[in-house]
N, C-alpha and C positions, 0 to 999 in steps of 0.2 A: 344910696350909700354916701356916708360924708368924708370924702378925701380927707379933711384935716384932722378929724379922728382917728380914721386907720392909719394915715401918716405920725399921732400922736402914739396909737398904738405900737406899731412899729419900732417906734425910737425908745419906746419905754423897755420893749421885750431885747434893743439891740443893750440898751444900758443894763439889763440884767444879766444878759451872757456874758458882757464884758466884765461884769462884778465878779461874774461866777470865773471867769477866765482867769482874773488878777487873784482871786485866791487860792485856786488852784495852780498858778504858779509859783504863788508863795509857800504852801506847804511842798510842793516841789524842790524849791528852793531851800525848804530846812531841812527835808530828806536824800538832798546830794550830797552834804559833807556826812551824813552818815551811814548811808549806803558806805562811802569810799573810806569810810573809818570801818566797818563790816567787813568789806575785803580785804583791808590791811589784816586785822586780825584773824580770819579765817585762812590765812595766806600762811601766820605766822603758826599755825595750829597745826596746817595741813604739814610746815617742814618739819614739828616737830615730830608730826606721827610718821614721816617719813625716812627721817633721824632711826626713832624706835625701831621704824620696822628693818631698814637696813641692820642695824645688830644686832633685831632677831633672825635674820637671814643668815648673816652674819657665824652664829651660834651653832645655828640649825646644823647651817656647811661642818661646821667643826665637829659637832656630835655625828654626823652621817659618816666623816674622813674616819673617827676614833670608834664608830663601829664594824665599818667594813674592814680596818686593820685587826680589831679583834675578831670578826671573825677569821681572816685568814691566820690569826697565829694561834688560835682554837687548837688545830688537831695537834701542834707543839704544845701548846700550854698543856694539856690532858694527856698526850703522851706522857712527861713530864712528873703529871699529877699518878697515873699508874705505874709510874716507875720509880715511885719514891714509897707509895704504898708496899710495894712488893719486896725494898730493899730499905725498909725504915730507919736504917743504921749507917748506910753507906753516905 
């Protein structure tokens, strides 16, 4: 076995990881500021779907409030309504 060749070998295969290293932290490096551009706008997407949904919450509440009132003034309103049928003049 000849030392100075494995030795050469060596140093060839440590200069290739390190190549392989340096470029791999450079695309690293051009994919940090846009990951961190990605969550700004993913951030900005997320308030607005959460904008939305709160007013359709929002709504919802309101249409729930305006039905259970009409149900409870239901058996007035149709008393009402059969009481106007019956005296169409009064």
């Amino acid at each position: 076995m000849d030392v100075e060749t494995e030795i050469g070998n060596l140093k060839r295969r440590l200069s290739d990881l390190e190549g392989t290293v340096k470029v791999l932290a450079g695309q690293l490096g051009t994919l940090h500021p846009e990951l961190v551009t990605l969550g700004d706008v993913t951030v900005k997407r997320l308030d607005l779907i959460t904008t939305a949904m709160d007013r359709l919450v929002g709504r919802l509440d309101s249409m729930n409030t305006q039905v259970w009132s009409l149900r409870d003034d239901m058996p007035s309103l149709i008393a009402d309504a059969l009481a106007m049928k019956r005296n169409p003049l009064d």
